[in-house]
Biopython code that builds the backbone (N, CA, C, O; Angstrom):
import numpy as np
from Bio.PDB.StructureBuilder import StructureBuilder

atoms = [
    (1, "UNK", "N", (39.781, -1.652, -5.454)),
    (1, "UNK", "CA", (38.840, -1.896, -4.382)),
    (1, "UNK", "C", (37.719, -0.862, -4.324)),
    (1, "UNK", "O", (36.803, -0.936, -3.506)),
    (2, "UNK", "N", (37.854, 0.231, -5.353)),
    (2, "UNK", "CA", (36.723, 1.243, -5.152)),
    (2, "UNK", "C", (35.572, 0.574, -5.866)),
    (2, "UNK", "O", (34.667, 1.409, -5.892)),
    (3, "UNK", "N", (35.210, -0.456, -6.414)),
    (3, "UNK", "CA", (34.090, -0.986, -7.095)),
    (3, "UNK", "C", (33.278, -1.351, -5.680)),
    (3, "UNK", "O", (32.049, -1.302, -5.621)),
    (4, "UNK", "N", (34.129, -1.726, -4.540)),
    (4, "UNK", "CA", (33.347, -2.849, -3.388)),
    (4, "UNK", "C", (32.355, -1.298, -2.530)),
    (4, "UNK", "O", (31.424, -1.516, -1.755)),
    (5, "UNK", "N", (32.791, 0.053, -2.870)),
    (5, "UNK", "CA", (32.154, 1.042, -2.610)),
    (5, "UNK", "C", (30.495, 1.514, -2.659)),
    (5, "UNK", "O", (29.645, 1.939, -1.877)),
    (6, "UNK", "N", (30.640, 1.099, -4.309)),
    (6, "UNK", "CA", (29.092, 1.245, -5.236)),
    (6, "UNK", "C", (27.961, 0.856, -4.534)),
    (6, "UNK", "O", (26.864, 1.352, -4.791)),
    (7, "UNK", "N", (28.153, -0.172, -3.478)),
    (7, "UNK", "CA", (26.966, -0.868, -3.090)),
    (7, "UNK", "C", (26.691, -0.568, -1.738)),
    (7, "UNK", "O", (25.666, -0.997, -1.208)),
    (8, "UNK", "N", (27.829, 0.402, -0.890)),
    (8, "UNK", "CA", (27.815, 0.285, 0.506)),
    (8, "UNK", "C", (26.303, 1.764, 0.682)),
    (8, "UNK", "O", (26.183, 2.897, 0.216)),
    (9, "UNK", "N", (25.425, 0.866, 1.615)),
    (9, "UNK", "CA", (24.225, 0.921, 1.895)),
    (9, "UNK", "C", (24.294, 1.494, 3.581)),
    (9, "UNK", "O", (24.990, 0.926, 4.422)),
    (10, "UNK", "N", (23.637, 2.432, 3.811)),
    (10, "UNK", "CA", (23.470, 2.439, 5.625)),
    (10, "UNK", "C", (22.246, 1.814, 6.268)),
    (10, "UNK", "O", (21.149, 2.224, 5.889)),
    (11, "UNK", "N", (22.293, 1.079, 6.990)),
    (11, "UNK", "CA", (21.320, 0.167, 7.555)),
    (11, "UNK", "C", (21.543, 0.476, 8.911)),
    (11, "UNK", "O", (22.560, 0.264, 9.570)),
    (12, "UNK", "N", (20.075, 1.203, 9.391)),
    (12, "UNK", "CA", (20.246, 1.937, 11.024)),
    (12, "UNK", "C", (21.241, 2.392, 11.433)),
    (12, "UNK", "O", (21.646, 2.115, 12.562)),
    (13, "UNK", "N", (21.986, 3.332, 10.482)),
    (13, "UNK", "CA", (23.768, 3.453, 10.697)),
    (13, "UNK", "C", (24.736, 3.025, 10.527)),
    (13, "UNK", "O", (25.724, 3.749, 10.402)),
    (14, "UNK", "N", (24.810, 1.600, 10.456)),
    (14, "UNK", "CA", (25.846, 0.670, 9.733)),
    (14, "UNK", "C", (25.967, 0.284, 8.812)),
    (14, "UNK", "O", (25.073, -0.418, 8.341)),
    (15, "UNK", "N", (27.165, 0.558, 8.075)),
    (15, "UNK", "CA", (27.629, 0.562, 6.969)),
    (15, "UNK", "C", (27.225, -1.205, 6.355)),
    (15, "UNK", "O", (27.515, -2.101, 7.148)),
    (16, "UNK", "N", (26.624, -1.601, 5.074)),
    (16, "UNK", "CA", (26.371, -2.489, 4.679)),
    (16, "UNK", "C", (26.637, -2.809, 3.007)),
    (16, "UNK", "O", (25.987, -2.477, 2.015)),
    (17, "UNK", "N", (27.582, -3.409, 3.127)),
    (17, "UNK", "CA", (28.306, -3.709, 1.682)),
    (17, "UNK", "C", (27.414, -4.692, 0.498)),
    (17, "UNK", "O", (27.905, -5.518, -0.271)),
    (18, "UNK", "N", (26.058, -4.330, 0.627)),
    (18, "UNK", "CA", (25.470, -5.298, -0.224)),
    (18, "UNK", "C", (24.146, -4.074, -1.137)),
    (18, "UNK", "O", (23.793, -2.909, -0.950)),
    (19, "UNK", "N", (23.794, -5.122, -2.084)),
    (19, "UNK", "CA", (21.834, -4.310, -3.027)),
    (19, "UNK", "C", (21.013, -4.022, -1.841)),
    (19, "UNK", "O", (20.631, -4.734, -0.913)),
    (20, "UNK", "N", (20.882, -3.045, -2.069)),
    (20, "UNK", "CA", (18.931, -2.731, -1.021)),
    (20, "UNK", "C", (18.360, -2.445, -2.091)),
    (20, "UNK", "O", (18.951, -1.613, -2.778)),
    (21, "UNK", "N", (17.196, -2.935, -2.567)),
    (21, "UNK", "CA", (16.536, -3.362, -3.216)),
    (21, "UNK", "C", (15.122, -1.825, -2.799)),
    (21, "UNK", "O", (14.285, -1.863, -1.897)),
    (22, "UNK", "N", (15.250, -1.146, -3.403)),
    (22, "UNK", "CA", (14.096, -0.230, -3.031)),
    (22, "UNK", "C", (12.501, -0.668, -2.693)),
    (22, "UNK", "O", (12.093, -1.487, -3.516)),
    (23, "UNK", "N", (11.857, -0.430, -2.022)),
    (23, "UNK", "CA", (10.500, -0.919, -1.446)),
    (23, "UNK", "C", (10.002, 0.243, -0.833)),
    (23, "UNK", "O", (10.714, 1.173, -0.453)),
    (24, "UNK", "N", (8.695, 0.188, -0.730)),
    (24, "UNK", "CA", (7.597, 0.990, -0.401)),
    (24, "UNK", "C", (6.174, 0.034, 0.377)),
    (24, "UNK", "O", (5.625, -0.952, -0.114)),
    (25, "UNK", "N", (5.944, 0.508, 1.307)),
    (25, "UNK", "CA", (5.119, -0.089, 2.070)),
    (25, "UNK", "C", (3.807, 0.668, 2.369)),
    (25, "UNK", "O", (3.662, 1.694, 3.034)),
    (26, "UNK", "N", (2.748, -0.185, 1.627)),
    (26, "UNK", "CA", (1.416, 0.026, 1.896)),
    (26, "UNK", "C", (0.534, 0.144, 3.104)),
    (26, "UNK", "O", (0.402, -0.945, 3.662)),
    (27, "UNK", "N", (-0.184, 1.246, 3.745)),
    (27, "UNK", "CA", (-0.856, 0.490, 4.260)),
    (27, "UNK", "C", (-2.436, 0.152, 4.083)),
    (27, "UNK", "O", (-3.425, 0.839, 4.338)),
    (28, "UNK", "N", (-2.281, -1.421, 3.444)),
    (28, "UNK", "CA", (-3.029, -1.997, 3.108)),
    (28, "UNK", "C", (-3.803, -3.203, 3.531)),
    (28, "UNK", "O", (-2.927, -4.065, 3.595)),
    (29, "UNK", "N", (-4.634, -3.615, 3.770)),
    (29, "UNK", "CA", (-5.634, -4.430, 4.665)),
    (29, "UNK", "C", (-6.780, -4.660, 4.070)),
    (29, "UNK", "O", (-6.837, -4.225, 2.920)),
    (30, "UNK", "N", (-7.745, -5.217, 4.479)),
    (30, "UNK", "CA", (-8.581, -5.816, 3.969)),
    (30, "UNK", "C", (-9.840, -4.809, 3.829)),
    (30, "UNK", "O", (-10.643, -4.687, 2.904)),
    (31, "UNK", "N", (-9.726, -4.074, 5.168)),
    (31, "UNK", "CA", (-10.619, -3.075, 5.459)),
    (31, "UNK", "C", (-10.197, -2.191, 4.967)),
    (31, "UNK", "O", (-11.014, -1.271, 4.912)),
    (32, "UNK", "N", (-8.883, -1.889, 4.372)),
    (32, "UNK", "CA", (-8.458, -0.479, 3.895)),
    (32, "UNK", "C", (-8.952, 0.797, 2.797)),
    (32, "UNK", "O", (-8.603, 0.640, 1.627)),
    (33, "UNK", "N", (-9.708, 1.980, 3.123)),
    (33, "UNK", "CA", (-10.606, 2.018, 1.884)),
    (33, "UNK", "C", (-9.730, 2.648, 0.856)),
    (33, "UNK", "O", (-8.691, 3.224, 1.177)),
    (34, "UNK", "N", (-10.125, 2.549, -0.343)),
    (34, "UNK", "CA", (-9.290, 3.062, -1.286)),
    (34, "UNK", "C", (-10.087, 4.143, -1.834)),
    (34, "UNK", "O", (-11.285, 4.054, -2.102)),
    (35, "UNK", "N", (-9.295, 5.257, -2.000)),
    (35, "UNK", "CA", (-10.239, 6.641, -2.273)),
    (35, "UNK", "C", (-9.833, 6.671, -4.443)),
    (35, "UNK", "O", (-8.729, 6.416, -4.923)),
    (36, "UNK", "N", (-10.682, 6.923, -4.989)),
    (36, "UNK", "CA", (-10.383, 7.434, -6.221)),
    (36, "UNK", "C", (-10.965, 8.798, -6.713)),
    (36, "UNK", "O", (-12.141, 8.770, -7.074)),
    (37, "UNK", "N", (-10.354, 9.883, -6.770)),
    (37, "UNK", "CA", (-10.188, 11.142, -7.317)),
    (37, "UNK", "C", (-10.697, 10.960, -9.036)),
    (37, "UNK", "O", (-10.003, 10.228, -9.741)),
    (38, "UNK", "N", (-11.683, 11.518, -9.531)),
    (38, "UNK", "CA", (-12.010, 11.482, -10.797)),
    (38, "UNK", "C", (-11.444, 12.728, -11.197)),
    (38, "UNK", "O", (-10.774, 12.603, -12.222)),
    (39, "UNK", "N", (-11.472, 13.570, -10.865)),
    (39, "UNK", "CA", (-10.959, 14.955, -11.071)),
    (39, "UNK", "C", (-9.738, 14.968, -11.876)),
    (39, "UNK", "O", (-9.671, 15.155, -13.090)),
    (40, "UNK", "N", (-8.442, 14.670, -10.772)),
    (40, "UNK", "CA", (-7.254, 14.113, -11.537)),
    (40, "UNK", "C", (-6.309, 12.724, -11.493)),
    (40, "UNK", "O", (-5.132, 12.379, -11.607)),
    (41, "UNK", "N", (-7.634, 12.172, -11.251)),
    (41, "UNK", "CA", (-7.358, 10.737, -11.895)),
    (41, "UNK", "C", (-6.133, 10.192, -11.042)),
    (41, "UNK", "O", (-5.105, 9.705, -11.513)),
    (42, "UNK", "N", (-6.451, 10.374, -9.643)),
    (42, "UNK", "CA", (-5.474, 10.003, -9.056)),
    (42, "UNK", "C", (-6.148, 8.603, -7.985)),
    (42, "UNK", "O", (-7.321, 8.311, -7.755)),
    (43, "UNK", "N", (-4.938, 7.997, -7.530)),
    (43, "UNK", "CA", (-6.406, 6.896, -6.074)),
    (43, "UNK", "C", (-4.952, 7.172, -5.478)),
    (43, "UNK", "O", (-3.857, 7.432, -5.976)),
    (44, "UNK", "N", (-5.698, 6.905, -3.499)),
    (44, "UNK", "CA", (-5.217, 7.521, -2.338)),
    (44, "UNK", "C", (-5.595, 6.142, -1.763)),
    (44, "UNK", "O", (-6.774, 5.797, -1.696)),
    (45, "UNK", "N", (-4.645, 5.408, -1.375)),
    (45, "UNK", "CA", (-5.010, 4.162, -0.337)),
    (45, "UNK", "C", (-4.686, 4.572, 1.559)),
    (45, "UNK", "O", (-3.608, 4.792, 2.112)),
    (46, "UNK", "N", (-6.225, 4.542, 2.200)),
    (46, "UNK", "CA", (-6.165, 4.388, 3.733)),
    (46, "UNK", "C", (-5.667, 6.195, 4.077)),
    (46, "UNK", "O", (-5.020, 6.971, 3.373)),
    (47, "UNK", "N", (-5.956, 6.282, 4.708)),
    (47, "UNK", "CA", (-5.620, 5.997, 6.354)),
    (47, "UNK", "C", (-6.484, 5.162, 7.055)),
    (47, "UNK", "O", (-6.382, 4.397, 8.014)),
    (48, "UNK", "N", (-7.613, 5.636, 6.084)),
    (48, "UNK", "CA", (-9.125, 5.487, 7.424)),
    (48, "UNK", "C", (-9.373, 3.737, 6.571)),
    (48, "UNK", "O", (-8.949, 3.387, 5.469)),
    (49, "UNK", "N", (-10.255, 2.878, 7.646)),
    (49, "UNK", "CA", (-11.054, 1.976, 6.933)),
    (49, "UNK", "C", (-12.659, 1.682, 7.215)),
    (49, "UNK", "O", (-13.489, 2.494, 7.624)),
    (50, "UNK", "N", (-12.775, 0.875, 7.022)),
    (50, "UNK", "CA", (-14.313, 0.489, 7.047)),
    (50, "UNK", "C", (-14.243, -0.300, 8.554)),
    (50, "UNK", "O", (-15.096, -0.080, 9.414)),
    (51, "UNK", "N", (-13.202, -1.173, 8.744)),
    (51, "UNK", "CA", (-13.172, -1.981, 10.118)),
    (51, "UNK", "C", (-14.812, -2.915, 10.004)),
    (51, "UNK", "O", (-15.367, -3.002, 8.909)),
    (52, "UNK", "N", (-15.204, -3.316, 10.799)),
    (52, "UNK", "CA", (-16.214, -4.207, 11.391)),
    (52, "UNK", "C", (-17.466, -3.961, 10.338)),
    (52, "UNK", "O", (-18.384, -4.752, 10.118)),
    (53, "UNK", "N", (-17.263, -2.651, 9.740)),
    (53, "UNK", "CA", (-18.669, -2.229, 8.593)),
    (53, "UNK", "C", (-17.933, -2.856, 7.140)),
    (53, "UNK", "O", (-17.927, -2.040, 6.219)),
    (54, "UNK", "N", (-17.611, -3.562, 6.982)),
    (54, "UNK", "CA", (-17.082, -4.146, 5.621)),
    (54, "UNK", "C", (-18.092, -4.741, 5.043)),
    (54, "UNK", "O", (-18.079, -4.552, 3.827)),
    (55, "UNK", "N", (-19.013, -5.422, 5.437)),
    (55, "UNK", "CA", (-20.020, -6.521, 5.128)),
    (55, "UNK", "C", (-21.121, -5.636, 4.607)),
    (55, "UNK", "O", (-21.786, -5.909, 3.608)),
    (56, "UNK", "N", (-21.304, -4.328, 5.505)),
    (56, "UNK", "CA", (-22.206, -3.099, 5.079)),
    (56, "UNK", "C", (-22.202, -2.341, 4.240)),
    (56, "UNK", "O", (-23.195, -1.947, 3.629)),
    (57, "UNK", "N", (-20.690, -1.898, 4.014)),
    (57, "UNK", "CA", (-20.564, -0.534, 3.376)),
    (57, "UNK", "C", (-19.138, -0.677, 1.825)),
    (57, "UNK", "O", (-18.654, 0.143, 1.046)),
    (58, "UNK", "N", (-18.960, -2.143, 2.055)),
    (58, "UNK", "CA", (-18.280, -1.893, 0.660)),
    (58, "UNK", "C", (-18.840, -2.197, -0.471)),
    (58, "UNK", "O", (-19.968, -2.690, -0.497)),
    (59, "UNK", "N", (-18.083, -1.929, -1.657)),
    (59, "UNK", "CA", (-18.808, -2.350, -3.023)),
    (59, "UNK", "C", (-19.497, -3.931, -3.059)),
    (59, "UNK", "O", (-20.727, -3.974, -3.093)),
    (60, "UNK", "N", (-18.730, -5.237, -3.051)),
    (60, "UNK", "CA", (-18.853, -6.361, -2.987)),
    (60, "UNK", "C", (-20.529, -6.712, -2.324)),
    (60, "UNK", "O", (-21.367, -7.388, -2.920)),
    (61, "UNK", "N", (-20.693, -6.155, -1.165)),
    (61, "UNK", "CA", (-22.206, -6.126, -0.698)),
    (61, "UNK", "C", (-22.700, -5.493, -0.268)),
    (61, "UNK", "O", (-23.074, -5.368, 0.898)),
    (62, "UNK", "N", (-22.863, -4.712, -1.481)),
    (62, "UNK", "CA", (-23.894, -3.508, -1.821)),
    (62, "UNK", "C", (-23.610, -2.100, -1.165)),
    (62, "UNK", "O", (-24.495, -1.245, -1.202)),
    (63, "UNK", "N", (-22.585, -1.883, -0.658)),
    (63, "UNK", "CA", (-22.260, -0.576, -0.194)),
    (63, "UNK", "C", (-21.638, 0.380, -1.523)),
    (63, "UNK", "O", (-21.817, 0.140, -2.717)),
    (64, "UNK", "N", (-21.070, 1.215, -1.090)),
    (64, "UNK", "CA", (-20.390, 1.984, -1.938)),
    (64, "UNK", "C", (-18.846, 2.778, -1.518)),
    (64, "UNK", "O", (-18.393, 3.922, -1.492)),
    (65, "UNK", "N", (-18.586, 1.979, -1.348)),
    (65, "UNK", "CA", (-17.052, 1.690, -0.701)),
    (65, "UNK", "C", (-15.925, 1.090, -1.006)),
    (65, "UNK", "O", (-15.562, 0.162, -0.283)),
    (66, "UNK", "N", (-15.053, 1.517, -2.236)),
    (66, "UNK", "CA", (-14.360, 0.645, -2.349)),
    (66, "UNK", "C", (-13.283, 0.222, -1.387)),
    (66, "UNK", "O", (-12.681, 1.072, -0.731)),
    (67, "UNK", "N", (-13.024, -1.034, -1.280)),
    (67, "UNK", "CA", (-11.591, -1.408, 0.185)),
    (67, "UNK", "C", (-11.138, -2.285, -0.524)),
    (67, "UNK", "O", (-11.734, -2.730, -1.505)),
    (68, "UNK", "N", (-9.681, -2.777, -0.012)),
    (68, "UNK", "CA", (-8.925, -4.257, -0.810)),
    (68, "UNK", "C", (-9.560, -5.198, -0.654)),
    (68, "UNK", "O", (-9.275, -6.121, -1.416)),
    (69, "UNK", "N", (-10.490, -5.407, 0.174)),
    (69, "UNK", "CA", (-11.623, -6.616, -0.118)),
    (69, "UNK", "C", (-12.218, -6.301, -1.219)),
    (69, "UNK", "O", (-12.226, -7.290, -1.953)),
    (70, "UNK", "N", (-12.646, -5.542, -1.624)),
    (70, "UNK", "CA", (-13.406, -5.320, -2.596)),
    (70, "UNK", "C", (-12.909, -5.814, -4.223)),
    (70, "UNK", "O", (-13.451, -6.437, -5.136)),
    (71, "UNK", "N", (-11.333, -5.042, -3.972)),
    (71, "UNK", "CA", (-10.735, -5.218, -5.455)),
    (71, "UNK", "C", (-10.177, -6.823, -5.052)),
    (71, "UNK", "O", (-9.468, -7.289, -5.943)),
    (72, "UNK", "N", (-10.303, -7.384, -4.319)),
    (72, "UNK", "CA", (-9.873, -8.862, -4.477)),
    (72, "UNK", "C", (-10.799, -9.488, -4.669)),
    (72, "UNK", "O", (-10.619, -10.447, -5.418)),
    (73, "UNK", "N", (-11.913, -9.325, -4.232)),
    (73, "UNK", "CA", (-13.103, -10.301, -4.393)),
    (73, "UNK", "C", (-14.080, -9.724, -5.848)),
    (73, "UNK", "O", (-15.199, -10.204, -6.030)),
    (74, "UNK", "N", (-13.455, -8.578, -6.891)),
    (74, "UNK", "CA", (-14.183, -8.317, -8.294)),
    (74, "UNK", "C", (-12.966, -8.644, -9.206)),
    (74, "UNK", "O", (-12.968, -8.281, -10.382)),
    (75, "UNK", "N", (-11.949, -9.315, -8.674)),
    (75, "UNK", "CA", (-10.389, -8.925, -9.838)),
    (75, "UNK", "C", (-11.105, -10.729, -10.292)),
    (75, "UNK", "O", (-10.574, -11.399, -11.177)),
]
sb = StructureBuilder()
sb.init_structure("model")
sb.init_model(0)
sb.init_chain("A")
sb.init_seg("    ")
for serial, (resi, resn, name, xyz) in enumerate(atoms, 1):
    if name == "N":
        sb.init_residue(resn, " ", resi, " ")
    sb.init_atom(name, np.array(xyz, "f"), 0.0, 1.0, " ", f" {name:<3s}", serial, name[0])
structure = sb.get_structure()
């Protein structure tokens, strides 16, 4: 019965005998800007966004801003 062990998971404290499946959560949005570091080649998604200036200030129309609107509407 020590195999039924391998999988036991804590879920808000309670013991849960099944896969948790690892995940990571973005926060990502439409307005969300995405920063890219040339230096060391790193990118930093959000905190901050563009909000209501999206239409103004991202890449897509004519700003210089990249946000997930942006990389969805050039992919």
């Amino acid at each position: 019965m020590n195999y039924l062990l391998k999988n036991v998971r804590l879920i808000d404290g309670i013991r849960a005998n099944i896969a948790v499946p690892d995940t990571v959560s973005l926060p990502l949005g439409g307005d969300t800007v995405i920063h890219i570091n040339e230096k060391d080649k790193s990118v930093q998604v959000g905190s901050d966004s563009v909000g209501y200036r999206l239409e103004q200030e991202t890449l897509p129309f004519g700003g210089q801003i990249i946000s997930g609107t942006g990389i969805a509407l050039t992919a």
